[in-house]
Backbone bond lengths (Angstrom), bond angles and torsions (degrees), N, CA, C in turn:
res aa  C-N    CA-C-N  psi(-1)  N-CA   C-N-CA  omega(-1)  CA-C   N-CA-C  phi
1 X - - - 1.457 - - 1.516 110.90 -
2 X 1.129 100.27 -36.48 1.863 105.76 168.92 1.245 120.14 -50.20
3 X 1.319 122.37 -58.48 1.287 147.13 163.74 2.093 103.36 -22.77
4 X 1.239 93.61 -69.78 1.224 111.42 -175.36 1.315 105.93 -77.98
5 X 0.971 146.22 -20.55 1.560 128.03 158.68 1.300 112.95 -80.30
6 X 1.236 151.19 -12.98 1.265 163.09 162.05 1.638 107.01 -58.26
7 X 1.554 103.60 -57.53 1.712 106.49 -179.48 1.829 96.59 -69.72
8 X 1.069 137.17 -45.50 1.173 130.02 -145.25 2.371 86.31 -91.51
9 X 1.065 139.02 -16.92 1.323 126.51 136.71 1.344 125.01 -73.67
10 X 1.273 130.19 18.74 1.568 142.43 148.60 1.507 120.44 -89.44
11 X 1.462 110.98 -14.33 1.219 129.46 -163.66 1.697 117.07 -68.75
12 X 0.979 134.65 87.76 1.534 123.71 176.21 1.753 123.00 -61.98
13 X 1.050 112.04 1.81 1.488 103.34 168.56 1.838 113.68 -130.57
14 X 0.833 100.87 120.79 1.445 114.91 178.72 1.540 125.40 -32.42
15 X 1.517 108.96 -46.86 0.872 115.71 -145.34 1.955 96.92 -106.21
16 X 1.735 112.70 19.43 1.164 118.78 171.51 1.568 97.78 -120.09
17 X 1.278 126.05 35.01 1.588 106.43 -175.44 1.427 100.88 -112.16
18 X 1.536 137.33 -47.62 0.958 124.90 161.77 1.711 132.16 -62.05
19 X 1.284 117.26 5.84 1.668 137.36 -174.96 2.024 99.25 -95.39
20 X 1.888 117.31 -32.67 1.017 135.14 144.78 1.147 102.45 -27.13
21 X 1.786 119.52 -98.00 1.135 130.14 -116.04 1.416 90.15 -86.89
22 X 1.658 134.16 -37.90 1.786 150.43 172.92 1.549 90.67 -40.27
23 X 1.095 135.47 -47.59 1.488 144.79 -161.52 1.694 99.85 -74.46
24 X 1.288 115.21 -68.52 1.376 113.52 -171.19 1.764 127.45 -76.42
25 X 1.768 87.99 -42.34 1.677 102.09 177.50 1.741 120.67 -46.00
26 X 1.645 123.81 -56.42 1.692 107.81 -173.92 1.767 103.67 -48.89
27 X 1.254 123.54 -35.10 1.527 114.28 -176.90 1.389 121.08 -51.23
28 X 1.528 99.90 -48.37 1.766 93.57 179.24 1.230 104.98 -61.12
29 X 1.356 138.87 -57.48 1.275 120.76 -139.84 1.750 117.09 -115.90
30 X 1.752 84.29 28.66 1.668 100.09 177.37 1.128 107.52 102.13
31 X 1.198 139.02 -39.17 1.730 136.89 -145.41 1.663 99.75 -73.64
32 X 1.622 102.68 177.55 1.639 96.25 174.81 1.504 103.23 -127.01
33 X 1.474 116.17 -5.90 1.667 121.64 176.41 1.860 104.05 -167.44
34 X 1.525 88.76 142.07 1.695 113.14 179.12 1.102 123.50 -121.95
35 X 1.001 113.35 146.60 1.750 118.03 -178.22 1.597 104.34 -128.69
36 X 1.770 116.13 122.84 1.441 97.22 -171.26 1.744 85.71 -121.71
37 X 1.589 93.76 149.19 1.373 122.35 170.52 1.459 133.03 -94.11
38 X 1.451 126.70 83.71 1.363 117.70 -149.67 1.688 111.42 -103.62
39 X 1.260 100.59 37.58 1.768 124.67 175.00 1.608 120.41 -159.12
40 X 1.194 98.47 -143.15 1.491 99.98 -175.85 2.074 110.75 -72.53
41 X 1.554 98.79 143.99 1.522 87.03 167.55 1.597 97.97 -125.43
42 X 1.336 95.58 108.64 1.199 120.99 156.12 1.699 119.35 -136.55
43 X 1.313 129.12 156.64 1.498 136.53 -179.69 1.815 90.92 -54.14
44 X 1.074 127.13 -51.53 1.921 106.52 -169.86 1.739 105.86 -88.38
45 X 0.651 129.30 -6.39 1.828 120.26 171.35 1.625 120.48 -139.27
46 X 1.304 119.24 -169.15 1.339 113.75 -174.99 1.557 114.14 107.77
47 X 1.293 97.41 136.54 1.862 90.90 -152.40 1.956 79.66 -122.37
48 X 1.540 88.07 111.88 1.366 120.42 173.04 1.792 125.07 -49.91
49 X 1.024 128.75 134.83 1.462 116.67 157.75 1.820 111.01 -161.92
50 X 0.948 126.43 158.36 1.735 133.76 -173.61 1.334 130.49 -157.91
51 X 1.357 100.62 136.56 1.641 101.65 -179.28 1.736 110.01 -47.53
52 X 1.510 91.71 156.45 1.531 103.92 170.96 1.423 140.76 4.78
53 X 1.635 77.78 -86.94 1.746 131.85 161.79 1.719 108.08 -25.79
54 X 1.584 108.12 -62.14 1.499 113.40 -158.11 1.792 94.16 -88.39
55 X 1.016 121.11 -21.57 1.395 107.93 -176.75 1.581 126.34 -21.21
56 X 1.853 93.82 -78.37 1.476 110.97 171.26 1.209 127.19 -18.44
57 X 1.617 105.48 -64.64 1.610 132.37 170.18 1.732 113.58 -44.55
58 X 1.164 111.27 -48.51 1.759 151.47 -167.14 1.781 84.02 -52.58
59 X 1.292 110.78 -76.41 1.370 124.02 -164.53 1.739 120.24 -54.17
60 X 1.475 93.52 -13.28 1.436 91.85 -174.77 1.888 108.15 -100.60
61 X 1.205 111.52 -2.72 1.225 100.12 -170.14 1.775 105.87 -95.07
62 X 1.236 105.06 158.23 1.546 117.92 -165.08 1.868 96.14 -112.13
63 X 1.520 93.25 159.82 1.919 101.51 176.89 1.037 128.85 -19.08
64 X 1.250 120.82 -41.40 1.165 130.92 -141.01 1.709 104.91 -98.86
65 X 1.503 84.08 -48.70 2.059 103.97 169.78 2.027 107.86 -72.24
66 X 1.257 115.82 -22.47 1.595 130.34 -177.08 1.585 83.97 -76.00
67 X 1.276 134.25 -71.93 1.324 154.18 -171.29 1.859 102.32 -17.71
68 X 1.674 97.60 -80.24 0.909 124.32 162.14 1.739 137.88 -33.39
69 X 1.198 99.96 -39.40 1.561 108.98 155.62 1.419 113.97 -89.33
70 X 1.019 128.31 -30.17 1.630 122.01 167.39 0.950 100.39 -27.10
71 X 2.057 108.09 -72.88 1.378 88.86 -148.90 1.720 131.16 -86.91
72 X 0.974 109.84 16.05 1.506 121.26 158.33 1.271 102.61 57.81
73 X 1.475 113.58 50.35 1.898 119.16 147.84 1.256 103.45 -54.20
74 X 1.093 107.92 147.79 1.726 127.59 -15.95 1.843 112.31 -94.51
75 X 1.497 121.63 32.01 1.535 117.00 -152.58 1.464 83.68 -103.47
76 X 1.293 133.18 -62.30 1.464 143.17 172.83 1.525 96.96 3.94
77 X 1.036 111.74 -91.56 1.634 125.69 -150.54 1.543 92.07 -71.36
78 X 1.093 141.99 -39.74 1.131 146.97 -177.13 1.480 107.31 -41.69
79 X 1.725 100.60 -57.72 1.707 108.93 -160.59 1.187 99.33 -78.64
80 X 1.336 96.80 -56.25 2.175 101.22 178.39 1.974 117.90 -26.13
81 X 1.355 83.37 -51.30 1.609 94.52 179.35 1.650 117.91 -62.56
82 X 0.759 148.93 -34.63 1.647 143.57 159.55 1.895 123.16 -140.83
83 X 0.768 129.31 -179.65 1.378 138.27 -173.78 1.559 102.52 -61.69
84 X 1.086 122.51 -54.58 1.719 118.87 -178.50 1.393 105.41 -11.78
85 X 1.095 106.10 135.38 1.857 119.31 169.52 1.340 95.32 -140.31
86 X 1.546 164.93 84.39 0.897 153.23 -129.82 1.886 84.47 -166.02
87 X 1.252 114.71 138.50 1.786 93.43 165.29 1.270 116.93 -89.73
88 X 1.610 126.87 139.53 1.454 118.45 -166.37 1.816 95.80 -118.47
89 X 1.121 102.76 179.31 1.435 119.60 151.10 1.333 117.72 -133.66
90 X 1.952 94.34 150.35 1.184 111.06 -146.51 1.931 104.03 -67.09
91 X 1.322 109.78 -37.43 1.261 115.99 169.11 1.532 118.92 -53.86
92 X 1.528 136.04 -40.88 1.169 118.48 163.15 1.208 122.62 -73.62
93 X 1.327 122.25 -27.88 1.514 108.50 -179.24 1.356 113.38 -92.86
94 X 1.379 146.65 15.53 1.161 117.56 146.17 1.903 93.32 -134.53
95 X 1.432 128.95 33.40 1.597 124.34 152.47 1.789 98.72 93.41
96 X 0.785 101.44 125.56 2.009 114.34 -178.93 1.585 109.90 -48.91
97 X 1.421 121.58 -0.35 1.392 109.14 -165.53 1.592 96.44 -115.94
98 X 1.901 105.28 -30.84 1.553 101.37 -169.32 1.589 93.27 -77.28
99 X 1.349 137.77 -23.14 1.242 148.77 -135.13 1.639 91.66 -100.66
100 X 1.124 105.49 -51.75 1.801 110.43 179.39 1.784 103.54 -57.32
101 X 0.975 108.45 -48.86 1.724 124.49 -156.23 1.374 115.62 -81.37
102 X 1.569 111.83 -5.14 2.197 135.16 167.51 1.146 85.71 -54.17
103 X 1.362 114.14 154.40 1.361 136.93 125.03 1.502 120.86 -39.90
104 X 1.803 107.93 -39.08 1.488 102.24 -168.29 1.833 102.52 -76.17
105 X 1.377 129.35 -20.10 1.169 109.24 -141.95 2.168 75.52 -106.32
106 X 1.313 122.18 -18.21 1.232 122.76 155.90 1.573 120.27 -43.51
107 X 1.342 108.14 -39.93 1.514 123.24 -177.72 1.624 106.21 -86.13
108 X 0.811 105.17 -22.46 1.624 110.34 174.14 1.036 137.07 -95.32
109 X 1.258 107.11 -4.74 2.032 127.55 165.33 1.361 94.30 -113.23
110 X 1.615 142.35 -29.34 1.101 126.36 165.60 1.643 139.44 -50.40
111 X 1.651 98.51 -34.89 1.958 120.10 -167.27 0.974 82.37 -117.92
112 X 1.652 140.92 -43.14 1.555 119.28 -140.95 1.629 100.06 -121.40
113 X 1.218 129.86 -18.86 1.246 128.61 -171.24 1.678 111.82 67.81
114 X 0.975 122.72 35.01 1.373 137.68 -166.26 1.255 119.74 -123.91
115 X 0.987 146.23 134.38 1.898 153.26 -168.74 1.697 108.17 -121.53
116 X 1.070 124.67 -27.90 1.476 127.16 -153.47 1.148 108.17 -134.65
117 X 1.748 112.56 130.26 1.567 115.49 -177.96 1.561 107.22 -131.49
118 X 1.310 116.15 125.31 1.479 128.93 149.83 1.419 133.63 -74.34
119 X 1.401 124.37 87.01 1.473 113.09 -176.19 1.475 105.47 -83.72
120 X 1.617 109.08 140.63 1.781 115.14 167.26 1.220 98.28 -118.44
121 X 1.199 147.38 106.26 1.602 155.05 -179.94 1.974 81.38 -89.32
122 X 1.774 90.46 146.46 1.861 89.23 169.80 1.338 121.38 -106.21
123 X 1.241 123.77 140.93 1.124 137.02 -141.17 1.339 125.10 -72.63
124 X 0.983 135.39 142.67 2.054 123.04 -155.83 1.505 108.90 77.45
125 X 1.571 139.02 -14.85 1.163 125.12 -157.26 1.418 95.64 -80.99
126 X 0.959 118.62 139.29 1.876 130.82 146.60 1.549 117.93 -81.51
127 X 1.293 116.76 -172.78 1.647 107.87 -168.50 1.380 97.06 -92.26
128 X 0.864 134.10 169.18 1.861 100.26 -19.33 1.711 118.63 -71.19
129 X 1.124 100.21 151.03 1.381 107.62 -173.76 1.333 145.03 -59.94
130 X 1.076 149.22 133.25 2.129 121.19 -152.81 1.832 95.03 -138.55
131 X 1.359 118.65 113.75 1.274 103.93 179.38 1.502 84.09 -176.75
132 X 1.658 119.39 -160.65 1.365 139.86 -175.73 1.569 124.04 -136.82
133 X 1.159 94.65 172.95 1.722 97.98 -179.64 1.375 110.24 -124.72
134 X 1.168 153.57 136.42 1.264 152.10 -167.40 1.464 115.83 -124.70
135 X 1.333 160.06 67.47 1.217 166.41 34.56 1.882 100.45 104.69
136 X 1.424 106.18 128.84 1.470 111.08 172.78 1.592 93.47 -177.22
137 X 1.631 103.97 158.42 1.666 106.65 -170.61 1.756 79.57 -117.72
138 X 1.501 97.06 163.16 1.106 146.29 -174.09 1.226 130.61 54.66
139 X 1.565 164.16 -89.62 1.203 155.57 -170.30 2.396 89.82 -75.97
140 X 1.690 72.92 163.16 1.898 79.27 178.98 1.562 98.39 -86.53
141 X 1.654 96.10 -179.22 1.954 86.47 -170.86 1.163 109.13 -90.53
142 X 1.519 134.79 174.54 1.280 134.77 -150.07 1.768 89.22 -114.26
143 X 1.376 109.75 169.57 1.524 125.36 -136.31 2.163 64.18 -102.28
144 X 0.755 120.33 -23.98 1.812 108.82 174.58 1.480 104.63 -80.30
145 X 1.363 118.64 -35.05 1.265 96.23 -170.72 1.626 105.96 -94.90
146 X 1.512 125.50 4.43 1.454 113.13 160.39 1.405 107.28 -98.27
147 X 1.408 127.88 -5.23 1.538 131.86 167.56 1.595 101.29 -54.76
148 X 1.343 104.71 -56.35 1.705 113.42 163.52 1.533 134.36 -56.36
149 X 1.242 108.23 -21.58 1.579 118.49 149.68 1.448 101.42 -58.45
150 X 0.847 116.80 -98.39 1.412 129.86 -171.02 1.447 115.12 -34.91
151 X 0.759 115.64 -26.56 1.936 111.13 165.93 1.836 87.82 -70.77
152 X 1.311 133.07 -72.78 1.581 118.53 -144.22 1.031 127.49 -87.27
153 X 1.822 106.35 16.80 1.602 155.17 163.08 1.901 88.75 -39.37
154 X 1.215 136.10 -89.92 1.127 140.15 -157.01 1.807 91.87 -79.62
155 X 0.715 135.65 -35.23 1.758 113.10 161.61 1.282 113.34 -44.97
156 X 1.411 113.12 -61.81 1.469 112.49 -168.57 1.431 114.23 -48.94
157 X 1.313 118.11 -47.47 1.321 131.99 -170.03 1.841 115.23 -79.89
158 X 1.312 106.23 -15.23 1.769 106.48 153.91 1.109 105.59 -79.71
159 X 1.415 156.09 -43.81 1.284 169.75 160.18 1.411 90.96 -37.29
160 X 1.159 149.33 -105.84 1.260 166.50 165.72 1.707 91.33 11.59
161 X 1.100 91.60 -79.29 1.818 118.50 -178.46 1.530 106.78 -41.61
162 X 1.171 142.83 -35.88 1.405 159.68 -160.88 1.679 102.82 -95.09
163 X 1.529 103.67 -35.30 1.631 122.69 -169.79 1.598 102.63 -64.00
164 X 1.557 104.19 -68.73 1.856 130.21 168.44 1.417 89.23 -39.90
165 X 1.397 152.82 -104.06 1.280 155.98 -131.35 1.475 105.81 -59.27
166 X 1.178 114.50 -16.15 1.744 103.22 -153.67 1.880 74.12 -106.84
167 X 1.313 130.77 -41.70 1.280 121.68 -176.26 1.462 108.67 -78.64
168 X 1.303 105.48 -24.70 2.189 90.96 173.25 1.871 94.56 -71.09
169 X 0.958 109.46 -40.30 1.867 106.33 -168.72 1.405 93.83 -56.13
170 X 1.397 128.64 -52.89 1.407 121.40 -158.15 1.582 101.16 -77.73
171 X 1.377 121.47 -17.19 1.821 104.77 -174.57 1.790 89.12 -85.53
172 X 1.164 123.50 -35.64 1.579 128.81 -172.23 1.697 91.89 -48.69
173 X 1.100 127.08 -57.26 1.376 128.22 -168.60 1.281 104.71 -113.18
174 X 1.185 131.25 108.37 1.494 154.22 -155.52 1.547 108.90 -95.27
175 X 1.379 143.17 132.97 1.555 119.99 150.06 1.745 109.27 -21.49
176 X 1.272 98.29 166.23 1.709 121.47 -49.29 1.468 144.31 -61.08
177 X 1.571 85.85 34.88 1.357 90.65 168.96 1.858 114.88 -97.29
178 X 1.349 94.03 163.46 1.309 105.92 -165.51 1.456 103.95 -123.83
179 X 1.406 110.55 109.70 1.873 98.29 -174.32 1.374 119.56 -95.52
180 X 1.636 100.30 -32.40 1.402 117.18 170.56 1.475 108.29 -63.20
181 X 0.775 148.20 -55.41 1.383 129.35 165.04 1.388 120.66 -58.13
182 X 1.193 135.18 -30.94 1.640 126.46 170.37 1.370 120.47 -58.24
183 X 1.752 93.87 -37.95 1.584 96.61 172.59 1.534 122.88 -58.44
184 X 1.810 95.10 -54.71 1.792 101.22 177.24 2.135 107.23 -48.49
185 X 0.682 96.86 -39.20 1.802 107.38 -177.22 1.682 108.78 -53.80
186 X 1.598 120.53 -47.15 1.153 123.15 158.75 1.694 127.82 -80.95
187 X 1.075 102.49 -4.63 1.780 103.95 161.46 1.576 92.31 110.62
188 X 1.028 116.62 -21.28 1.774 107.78 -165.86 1.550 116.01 -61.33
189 X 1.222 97.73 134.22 2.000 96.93 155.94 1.072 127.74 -96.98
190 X 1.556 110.48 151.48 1.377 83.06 163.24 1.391 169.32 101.62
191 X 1.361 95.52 -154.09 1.565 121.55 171.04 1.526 101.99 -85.72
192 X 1.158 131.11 -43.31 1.138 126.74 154.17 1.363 140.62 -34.90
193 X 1.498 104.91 -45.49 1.774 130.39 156.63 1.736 103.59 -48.62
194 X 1.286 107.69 -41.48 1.657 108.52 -153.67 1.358 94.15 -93.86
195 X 1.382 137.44 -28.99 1.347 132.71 176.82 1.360 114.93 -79.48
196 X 1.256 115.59 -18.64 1.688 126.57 -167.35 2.195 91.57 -82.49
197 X 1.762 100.04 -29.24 1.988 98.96 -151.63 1.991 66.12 -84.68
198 X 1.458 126.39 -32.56 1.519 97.10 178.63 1.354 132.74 -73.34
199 X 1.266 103.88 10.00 1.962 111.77 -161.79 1.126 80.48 -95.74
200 X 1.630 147.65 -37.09 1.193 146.82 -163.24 1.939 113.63 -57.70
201 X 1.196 103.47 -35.77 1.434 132.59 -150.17 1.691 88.25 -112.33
202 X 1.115 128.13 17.03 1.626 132.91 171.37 1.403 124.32 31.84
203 X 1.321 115.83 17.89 1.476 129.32 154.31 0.984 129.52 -48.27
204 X 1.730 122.66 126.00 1.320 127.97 -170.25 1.409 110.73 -69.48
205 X 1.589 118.93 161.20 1.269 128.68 -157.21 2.417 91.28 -65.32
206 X 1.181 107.06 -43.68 1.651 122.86 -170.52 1.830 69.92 -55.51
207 X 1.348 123.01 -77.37 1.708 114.04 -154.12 1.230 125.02 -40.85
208 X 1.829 102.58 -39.82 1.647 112.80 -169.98 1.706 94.23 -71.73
209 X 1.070 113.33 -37.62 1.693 108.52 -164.05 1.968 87.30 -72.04
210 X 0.580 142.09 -13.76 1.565 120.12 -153.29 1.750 83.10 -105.37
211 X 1.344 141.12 -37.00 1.379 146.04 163.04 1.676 105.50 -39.81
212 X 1.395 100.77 -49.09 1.603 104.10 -155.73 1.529 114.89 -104.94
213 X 2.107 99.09 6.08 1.494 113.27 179.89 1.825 106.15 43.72
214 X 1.335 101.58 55.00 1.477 100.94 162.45 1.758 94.55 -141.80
215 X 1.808 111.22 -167.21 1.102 101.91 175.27 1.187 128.39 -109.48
216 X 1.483 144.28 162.61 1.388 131.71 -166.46 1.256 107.99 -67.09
217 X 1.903 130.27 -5.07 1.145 129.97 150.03 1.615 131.09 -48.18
218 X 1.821 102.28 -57.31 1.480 89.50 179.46 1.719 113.61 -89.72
219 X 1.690 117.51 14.17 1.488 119.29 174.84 1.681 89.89 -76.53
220 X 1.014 131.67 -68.96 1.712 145.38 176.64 1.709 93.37 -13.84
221 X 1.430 106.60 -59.03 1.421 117.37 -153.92 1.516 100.86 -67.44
222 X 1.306 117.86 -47.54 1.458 136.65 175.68 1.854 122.82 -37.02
223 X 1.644 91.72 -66.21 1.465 118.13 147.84 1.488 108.36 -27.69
224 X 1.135 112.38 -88.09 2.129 109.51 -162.39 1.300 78.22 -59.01
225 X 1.219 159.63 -77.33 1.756 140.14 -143.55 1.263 84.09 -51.48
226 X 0.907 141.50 -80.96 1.437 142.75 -166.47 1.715 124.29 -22.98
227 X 1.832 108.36 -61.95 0.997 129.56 168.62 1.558 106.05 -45.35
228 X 1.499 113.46 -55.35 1.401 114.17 -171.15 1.526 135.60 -51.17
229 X 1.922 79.56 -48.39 1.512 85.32 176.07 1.353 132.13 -83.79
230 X 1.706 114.17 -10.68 1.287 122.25 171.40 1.498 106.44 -80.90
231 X 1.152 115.06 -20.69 1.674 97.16 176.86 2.289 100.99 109.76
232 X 1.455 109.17 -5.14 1.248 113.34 -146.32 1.862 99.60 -106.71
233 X 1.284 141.53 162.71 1.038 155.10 145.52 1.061 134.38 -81.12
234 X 1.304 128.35 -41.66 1.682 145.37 178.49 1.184 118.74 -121.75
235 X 1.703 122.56 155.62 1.425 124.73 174.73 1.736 110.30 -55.73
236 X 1.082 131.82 -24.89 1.596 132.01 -155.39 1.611 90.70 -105.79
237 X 1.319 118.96 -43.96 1.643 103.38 165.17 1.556 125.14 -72.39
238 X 1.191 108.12 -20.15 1.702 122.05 176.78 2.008 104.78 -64.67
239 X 0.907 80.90 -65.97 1.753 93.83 170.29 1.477 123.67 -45.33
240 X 1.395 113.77 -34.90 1.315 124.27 173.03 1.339 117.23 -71.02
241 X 1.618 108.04 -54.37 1.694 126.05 -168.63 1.218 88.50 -65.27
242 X 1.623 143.16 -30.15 1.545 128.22 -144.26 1.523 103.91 -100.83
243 X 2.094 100.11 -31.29 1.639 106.94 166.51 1.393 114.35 -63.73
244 X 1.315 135.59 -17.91 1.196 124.68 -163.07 1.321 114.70 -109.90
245 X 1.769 119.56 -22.93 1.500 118.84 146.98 1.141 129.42 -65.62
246 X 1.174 117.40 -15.69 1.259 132.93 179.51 1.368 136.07 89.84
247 X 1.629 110.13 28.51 1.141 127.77 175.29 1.230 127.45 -76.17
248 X 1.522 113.48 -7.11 1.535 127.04 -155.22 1.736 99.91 -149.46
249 X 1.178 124.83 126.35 1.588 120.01 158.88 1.720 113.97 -41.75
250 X 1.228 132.02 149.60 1.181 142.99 -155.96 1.653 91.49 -115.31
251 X 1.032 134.73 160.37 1.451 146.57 -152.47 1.661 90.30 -56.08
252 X 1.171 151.40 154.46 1.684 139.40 115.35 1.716 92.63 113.62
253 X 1.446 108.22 -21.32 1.899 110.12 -169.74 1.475 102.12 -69.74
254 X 1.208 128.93 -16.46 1.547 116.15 -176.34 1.153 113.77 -77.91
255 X 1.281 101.20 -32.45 2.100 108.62 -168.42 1.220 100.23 -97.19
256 X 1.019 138.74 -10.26 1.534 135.15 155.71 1.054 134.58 -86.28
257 X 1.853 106.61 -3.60 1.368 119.58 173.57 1.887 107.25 -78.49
């Protein structure tokens, strides 16, 4: 899973990093298919996505069954209700009989052939909630394999975190501009991209790391790659060289976008 969170912060398009982690994640922690939620989970919103596996299945269900997985009984009300981010299953937290007797877990031996759900919500989020569901039939998962949730709890959520930055950079710079390629052109990765859109926003090296759940050690480190490859010394010349290649909106370009 390391492996794969490493490539998926190498990743220049946003919108393949959680399609990564859907791919690799049911393996670690037992499951055989995931569905991750990267907004609100409730039955009317929530912006859908799923391993491989569930696609097929994925395509056949109508509003009403979409509805229904939104809202992510029984974890919803659970998480909403206090700080806990802990990954649960759906069978212990609300008892194997209320859990059998949902609609959702009806819908889930119906499309998916599946009985058993692991939620990992990511950690620090407030509501609405941003995390996944992990799907496997027969026995519930073992207190090791959500021990193992919970370790790749703060992966997911640098990943996540890397996802937001690379899509605020890309609405900041609109067609036809192309940022992901300007960046690859100056050598940057990345995390590099995402520390450069925080230098903008004058956050201390301790702030950017606490955004990007690393330490203000390897933000420092990030920075001189940064410095180097732009050619620049300081945050106020960094900002300039990056507006004028075009890595960065130029004073007034956002609100006129």
């Amino acid at each position: 899973m390391m492996s794969v969170a490493v490539a998926a912060l190498h990743e220049r398009d946003p919108e393949r990093l959680w399609p990564m982690l859907a791919d690799a994640l049911p393996g670690v922690c037992g499951g055989e298919a995931l569905i991750y939620k990267l907004d609100d989970w409730s039955a009317s919103a929530g912006t859908l996505g799923m391993s491989p596996g569930v696609a097929p299945e994925f395509a056949r269900l109508g509003d009403e069954a979409l509805g229904v997985l939104r809202s992510g009984y029984p974890f919803a009300r659970l998480y909403t209700a206090g700080l806990d981010r802990a990954p649960r299953t759906a069978r212990r937290t609300v008892g194997g009989r209320a859990w059998s007797a949902s609609r959702t877990a009806r819908l889930l031996g119906d499309f998916l052939d599946v009985d058993q759900v692991l939620a990992i919500p990511l950690p620090g989020t407030a509501e609405p909630i941003t995390g996944c569901l992990v799907y496997r039939s027969g026995t519930d998962f073992t207190d090791d394999q959500m021990g193992l949730a919970e370790r790749v709890q703060p992966l997911l959520a640098a990943v996540d975190q890397q996802r937001q930055l690379l899509e605020q950079w890309r609405r900041l710079l609109p067609p036809p501009e192309v940022p992901q390629e300007r960046a690859a052109d100056c050598a940057l990765t990345p995390r590099e991209t995402a520390v450069l859109l925080l230098l903008t926003d004058a956050l201390t090296a301790a702030a950017i790391g606490r955004r990007l759940g690393i330490s203000a050690r390897t933000v420092h480190k990030h920075i001189e790659n940064i410095y180097r490859k732009l050619g620049t010394r300081d945050r106020v010349s960094t900002v300039l060289r990056a507006q004028r290649l075009g890595l960065l909106p130029r004073p007034g370009h956002a609100s006129e976008a």
